[in-house]
TORVEX-414559 format. One record per residue (C-alpha): x, z, y; residue number from 1; chain. Coordinates in Angstrom, 3 decimals. Example, Ala and Ser with C-alpha at 12.3 -4.5 7.8 and 13.67 -1.06 7.14 Angstrom:
2
> c1 c3 c2 seq mol
> 12.300 7.800 -4.500 1 A
> 13.670 7.140 -1.060 2 A
This chain:
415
> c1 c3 c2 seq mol
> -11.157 28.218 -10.051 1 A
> -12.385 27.909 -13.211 2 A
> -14.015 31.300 -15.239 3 A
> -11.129 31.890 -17.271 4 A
> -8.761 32.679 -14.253 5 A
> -11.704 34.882 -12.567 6 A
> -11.936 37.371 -15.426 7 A
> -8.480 37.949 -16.205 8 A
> -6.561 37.468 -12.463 9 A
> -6.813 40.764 -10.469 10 A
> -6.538 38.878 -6.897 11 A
> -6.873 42.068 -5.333 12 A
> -3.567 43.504 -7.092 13 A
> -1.456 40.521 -6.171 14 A
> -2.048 40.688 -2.986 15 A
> -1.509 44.552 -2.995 16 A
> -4.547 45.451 -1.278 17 A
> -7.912 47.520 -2.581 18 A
> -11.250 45.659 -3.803 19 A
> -13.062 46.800 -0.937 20 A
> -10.043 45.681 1.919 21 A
> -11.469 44.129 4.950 22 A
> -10.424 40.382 5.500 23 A
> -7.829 40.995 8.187 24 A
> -5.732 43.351 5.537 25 A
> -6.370 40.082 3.084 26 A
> -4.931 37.599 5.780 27 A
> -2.108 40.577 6.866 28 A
> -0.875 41.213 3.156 29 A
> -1.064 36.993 2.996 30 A
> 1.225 36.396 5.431 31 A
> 3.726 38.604 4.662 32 A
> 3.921 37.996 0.748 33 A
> 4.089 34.110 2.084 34 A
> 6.771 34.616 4.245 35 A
> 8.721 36.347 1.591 36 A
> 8.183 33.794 -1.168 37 A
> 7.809 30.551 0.633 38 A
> 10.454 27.969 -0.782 39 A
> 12.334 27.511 2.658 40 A
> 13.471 31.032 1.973 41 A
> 14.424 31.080 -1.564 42 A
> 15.307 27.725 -2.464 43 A
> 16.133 26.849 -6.072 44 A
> 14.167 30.021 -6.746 45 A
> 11.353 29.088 -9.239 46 A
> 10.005 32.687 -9.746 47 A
> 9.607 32.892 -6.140 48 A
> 7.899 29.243 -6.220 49 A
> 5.386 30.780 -9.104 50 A
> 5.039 33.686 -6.780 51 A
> 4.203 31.934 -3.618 52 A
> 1.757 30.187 -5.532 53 A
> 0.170 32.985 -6.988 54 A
> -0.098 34.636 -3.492 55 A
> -1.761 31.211 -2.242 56 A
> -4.132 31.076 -5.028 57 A
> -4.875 34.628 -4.838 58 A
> -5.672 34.712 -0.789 59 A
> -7.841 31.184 -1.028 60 A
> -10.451 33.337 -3.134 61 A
> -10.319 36.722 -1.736 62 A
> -10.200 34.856 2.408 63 A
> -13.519 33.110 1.282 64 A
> -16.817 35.211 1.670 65 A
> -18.422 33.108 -0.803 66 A
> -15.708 32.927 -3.426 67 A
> -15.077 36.166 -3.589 68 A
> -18.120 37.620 -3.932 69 A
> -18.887 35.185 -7.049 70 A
> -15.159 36.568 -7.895 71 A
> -16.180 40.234 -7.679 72 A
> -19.788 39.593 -9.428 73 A
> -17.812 38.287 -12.360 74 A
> -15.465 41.053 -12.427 75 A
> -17.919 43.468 -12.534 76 A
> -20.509 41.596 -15.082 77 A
> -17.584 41.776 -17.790 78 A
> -15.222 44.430 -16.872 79 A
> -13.273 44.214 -14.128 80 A
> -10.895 41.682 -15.343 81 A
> -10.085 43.767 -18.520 82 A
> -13.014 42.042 -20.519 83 A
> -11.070 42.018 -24.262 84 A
> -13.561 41.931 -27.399 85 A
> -12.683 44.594 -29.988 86 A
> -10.549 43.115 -33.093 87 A
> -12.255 42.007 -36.150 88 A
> -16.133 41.842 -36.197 89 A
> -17.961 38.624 -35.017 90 A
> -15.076 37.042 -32.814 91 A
> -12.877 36.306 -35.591 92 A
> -9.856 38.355 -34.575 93 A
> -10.272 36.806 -30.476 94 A
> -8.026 39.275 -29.345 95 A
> -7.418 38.140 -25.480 96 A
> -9.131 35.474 -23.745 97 A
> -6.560 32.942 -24.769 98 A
> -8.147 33.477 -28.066 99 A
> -11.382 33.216 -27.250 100 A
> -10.957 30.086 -24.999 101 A
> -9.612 28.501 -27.656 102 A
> -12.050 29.108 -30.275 103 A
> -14.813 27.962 -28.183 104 A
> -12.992 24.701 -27.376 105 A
> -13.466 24.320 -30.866 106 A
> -16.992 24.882 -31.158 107 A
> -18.394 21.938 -28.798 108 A
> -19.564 24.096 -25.880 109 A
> -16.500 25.694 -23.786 110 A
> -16.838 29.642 -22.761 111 A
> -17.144 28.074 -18.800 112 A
> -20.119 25.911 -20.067 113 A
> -22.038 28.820 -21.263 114 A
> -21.522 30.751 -18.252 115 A
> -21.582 27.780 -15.799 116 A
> -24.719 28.462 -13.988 117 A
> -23.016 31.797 -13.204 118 A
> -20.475 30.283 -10.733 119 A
> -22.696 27.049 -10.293 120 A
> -20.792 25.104 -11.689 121 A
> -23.542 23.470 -14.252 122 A
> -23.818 19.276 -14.175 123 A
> -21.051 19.205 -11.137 124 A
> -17.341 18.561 -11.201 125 A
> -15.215 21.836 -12.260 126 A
> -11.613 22.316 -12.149 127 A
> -9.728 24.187 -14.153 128 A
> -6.138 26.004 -13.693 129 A
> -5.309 26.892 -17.253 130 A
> -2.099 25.285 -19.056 131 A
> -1.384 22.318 -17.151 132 A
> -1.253 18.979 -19.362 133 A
> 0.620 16.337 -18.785 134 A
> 0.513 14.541 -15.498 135 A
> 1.079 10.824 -14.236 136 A
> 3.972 10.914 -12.157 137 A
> 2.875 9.765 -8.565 138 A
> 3.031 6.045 -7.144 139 A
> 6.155 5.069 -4.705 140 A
> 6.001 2.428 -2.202 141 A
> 8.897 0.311 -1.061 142 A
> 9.573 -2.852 1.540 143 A
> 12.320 -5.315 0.870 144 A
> 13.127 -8.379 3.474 145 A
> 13.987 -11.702 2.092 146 A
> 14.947 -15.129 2.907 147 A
> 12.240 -17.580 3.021 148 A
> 14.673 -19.541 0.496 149 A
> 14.694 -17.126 -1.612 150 A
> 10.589 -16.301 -1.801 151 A
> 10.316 -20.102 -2.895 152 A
> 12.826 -20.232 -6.365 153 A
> 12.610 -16.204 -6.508 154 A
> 15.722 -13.677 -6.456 155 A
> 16.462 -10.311 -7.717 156 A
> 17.375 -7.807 -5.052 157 A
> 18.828 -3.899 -5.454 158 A
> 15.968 -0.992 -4.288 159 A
> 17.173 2.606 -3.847 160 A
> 15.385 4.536 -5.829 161 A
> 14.280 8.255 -5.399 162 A
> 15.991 10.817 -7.451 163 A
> 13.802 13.833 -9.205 164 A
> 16.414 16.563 -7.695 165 A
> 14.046 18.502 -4.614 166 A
> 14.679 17.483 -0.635 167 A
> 17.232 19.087 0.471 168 A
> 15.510 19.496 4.014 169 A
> 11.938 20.871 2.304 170 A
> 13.254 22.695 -0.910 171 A
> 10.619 20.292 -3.124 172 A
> 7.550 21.309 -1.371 173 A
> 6.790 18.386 0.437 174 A
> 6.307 20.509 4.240 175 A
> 8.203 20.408 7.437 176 A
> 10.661 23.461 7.455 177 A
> 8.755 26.417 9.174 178 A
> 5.134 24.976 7.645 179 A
> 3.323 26.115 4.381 180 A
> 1.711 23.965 2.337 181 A
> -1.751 25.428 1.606 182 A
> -3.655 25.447 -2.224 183 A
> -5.538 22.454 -2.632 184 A
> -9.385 23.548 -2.445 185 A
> -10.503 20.911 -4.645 186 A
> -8.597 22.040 -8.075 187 A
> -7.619 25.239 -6.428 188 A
> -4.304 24.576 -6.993 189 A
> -4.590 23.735 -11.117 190 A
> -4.057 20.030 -9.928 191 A
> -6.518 19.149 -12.513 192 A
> -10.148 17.945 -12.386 193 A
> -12.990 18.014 -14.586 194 A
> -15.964 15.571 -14.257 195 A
> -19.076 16.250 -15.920 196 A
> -21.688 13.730 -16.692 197 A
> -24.689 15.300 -17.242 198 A
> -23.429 18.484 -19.231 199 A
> -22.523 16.340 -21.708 200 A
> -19.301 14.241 -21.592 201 A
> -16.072 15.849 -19.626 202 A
> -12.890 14.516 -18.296 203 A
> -9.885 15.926 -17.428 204 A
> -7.485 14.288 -14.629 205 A
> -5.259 14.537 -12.199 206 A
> -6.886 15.991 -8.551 207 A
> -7.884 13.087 -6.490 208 A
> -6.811 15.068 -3.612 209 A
> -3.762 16.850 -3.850 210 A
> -2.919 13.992 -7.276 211 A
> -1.875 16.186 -9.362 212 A
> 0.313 18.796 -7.533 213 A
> -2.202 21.800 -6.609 214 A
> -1.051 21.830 -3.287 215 A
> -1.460 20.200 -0.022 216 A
> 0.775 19.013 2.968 217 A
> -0.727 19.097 6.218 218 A
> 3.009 18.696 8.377 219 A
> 4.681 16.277 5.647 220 A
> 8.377 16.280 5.227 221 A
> 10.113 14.098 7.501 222 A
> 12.862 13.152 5.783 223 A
> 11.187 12.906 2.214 224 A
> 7.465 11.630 3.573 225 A
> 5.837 14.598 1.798 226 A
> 7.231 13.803 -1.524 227 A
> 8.973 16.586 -1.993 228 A
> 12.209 13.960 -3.632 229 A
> 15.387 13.498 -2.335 230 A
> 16.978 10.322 -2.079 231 A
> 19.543 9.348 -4.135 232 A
> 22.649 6.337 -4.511 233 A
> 21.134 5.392 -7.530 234 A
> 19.485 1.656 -7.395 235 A
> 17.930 -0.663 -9.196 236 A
> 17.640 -4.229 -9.365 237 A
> 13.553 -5.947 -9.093 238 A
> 13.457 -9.207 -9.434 239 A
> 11.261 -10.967 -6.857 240 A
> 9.211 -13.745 -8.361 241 A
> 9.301 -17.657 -7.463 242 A
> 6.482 -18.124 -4.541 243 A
> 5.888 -15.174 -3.408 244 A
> 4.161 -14.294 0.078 245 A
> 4.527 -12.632 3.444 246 A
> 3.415 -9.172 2.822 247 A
> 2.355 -9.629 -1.041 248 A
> 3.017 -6.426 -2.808 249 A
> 4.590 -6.226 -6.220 250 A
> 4.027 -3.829 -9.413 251 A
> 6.360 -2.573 -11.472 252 A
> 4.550 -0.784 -13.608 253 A
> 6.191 2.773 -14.710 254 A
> 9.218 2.616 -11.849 255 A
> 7.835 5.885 -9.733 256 A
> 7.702 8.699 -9.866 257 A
> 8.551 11.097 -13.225 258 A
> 5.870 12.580 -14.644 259 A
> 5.431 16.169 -15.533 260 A
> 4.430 17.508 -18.553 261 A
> 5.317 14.637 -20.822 262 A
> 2.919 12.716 -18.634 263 A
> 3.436 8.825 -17.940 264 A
> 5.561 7.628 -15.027 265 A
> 3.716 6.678 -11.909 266 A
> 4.032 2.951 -10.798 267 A
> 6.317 1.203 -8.176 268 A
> 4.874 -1.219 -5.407 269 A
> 7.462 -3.218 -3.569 270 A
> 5.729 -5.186 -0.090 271 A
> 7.777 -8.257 0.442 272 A
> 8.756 -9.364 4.021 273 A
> 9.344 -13.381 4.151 274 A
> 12.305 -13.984 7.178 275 A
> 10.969 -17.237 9.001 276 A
> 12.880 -20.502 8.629 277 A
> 14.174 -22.579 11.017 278 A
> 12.933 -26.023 9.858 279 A
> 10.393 -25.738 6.842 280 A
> 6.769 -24.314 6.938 281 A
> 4.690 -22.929 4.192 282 A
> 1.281 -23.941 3.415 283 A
> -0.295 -21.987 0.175 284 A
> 1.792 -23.861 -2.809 285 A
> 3.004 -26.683 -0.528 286 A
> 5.745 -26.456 2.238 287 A
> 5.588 -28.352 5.685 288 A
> 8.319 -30.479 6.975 289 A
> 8.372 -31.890 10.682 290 A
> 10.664 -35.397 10.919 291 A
> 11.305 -37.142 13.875 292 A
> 11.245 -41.044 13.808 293 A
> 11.758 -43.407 16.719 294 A
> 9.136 -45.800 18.013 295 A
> 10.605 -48.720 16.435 296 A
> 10.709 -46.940 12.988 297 A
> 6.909 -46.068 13.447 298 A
> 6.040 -49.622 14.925 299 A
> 7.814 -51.686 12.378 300 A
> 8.021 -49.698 9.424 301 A
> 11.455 -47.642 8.100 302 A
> 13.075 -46.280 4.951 303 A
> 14.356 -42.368 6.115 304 A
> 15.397 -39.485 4.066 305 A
> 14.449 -36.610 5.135 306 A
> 15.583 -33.012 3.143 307 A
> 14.391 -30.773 1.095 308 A
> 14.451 -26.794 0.556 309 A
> 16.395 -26.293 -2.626 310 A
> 17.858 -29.182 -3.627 311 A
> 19.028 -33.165 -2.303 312 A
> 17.751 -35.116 0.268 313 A
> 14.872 -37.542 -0.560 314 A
> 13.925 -41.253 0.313 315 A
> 10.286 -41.647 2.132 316 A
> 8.793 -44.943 3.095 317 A
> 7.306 -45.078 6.869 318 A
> 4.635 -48.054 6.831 319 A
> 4.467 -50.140 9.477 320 A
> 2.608 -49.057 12.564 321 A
> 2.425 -45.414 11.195 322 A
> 0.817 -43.006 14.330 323 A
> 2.327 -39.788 15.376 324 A
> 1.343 -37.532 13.424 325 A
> 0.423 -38.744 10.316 326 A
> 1.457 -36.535 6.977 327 A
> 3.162 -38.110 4.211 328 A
> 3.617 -36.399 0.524 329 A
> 6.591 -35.861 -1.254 330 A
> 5.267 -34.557 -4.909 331 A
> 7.437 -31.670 -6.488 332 A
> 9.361 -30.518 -3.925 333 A
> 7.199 -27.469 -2.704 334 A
> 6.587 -23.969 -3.700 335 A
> 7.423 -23.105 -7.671 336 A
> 4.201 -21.902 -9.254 337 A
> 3.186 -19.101 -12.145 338 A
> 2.627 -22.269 -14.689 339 A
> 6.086 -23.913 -14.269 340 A
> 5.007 -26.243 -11.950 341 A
> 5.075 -26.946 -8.358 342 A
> 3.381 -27.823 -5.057 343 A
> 4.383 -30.752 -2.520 344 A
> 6.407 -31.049 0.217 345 A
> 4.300 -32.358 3.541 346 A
> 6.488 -34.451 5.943 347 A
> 4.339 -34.887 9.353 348 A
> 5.848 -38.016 10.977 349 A
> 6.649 -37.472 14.670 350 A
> 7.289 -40.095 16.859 351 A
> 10.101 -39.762 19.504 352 A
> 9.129 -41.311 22.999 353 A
> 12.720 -41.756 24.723 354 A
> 12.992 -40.017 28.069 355 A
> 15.502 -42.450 30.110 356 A
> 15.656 -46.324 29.115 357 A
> 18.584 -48.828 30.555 358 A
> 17.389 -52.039 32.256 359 A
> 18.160 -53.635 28.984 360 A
> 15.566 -51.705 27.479 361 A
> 12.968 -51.374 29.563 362 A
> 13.216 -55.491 29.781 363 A
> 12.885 -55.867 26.319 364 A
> 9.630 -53.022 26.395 365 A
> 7.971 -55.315 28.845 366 A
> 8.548 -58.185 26.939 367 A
> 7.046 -56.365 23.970 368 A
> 4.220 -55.439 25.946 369 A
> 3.675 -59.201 26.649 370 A
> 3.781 -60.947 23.406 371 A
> 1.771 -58.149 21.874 372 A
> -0.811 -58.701 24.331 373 A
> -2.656 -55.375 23.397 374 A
> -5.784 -54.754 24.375 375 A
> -6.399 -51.273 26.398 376 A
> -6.228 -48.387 24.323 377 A
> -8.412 -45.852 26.536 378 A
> -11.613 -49.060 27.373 379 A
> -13.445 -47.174 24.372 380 A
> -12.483 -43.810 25.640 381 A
> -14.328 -44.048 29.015 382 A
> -16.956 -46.494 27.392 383 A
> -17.825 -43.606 25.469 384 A
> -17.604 -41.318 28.720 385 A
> -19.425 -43.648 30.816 386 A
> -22.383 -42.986 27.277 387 A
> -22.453 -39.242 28.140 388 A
> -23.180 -39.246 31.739 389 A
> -19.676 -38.758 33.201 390 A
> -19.226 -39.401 36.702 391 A
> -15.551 -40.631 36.600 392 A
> -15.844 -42.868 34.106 393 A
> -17.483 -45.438 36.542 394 A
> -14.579 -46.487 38.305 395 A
> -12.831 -47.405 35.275 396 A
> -11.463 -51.142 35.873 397 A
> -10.947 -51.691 38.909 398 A
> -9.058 -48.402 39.387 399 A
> -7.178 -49.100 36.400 400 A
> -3.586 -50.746 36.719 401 A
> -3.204 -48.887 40.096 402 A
> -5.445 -52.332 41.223 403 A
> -8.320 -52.678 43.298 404 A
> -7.316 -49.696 45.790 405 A
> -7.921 -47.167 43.125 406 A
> -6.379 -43.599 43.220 407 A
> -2.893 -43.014 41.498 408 A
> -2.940 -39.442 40.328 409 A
> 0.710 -37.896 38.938 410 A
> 0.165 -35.892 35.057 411 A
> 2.975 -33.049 34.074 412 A
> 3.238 -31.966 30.605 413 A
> 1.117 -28.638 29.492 414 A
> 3.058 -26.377 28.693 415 A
């Protein structure tokens, strides 16, 4: 609470009690002045609002051994709260302490520097609770769900917005019905801070704790989060840009909350759920294709088209004897980027073993098998088996074929 408030605030009168009341009449008188003024009970009431405030403000001092004997030391040091300089002379016509606040603004050092060490306060971070400036309104955080379509060319989708008209469930302040929120204990409930650097330099901003509103929500709203806002039909439309991710959260700067005060708006963030798509991958800039080819496309070499996200099919070139596998690029067909361009499309080639063959076919595989006269595909893979020591690579040959009395063993597919 900053000096200004202690000298000319009676606490003790607001609350109704005497300076010398014991804390359980503080906490009784409290309650009850709460209970009548709290928002839940007089909703739309703005005098009571001020009120409850007042009473809040009022009882964090007074329930605080410490505070309020720095309160009452300052009371009593200039007057009791009714510290007024005389008119004329050296104050140059300070009537109140308005006045004299504002002249010393004026003057480099501020009335709270001089007395600072009083209420040590000196070289440390003050608040203050006199007129309230202007205030940022506060940030608001949204989640949209799109196609994975759309967060490759971009698209423009409707948000409901939150309306500056109070919840209807918490009256505006933010706490589940039967809770109070309680004064903030950082700013006291001015919802300002001031940082000192030194004794030299000060700024004033928004509390970091209670951002700006004075008070603090321990049981939050739940129908408003805590905000205090109801919701409204009103929407608006935020476009989503070309590539973006999973999870990325966008800023639109000045699309929260109002300010107060003729302060700035706060900012909107919109997280961005991709849906999954059934065929095509993502891979930073470049999307991932899977395309089936059959052995004799792979073997011999094929011309296939294969499609894309956004726009026609496209023509791709398998080589001959192309393994499973193997990724081919299609340039320009991937994710849009910031400069204009765009990243590739990346078609993995998969080849398609079939799982029932005719006689016909199975003739012509063995004939296949006999002109090509392959060599063995897995000699180097127990040759370099055999290198590291492994026992079962020692039977390899004879064993091979099924020939040679060697053991047959039956494989399943992993699954």
């Amino acid at each position: 609470m900053s000096t200004k408030d202690w000298l000319e605030k009676d606490y003790y009168k607001i609350l109704g009690v005497s300076s010398n009341a014991k804390p359980e009449e503080i906490k009784k008188a409290y309650r009850k002045l709460a209970r009548e003024n709290h928002p839940d009970a007089n909703p739309g009431n703005a005098e009571a609002e001020r009120r409850f405030k007042e009473v809040s403000e009022a009882n964090d001092v007074l329930s605080d051994a410490e505070k309020r004997k720095e309160y009452d030391d300052a009371r009593k040091m200039f007057g009791g709260g009714g510290f007024r300089f005389p008119r004329g002379g050296n104050t140059a016509g300070a009537s109140s302490m308005d006045d004299l606040f504002r002249n010393a603004s004026g003057g480099g050092d501020s009335f709270s520097d001089i007395f600072g060490g009083l209420f040590n306060s000196g070289g440390r971070t003050r608040t203050t609770s006199s007129t309230r400036g202007p205030r940022r309104g506060s940030d608001i955080e949204g989640e949209v769900t799109i196609d994975f379509v759309d967060s490759v060319i971009g698209v423009t989708v409707p948000i409901q917005m939150i309306s500056d008209a109070a919840c209807s469930a918490c009256h505006g302040t933010g706490a589940k019905a039967g809770t109070v929120p309680r004064v903030c204990p950082t700013c006291q409930g001015s919802g300002m801070q001031t940082s000192t650097s030194g004794g030299v330099f000060a700024v004033t901003e928004p509390c970091v704790d209670c951002r700006g509103r004075g008070m603090i929500v321990d049981d939050p709203c739940p129908v408003c989060n805590g905000s205090g806002r109801g919701r409204s039909t009103r929407s608006m439309q935020v476009r989503i840009p070309a590539g973006v991710t999973d999870g990325q959260r966008i800023r639109l700067k000045g699309k929260g909350g109002a300010g107060e005060n003729g302060g700035a708006p706060g900012d909107l963030y919109v997280v961005v759920h991709v849906s999954p798509h059934p065929v095509f991958g993502r891979k930073a800039d470049n999307l991932t294709l899977t395309v089936p080819v059959t052995f004799s496309e792979a073997a011999l070499g094929a011309e296939i088209e294969v499609p894309t996200l956004d726009g026609p099919a496209v023509r791709i070139k398998i080589a001959p004897g192309t393994p499973n596998g193997r990724t081919l690029r299609v340039r320009g067909k991937g994710v849009a980027r910031r400069d204009g361009s765009r990243g590739d499309l990346l078609v993995t080639v998969e080849v398609v073993v079939p799982e029932q063959l005719s006689d016909q076919a199975r003739e012509a595989l063995d004939s296949f098998a006999a002109a090509a006269g392959m060599a063995d595909p897995r000699k180097a893979l127990f040759a370099k088996a055999r290198s590291a020591g492994s026992p079962g690579a020692a039977s390899y040959g004879a064993a091979s074929h099924g020939a040679g009395g060697g053991h047959a063993a039956s494989g399943s597919a992993a699954r």
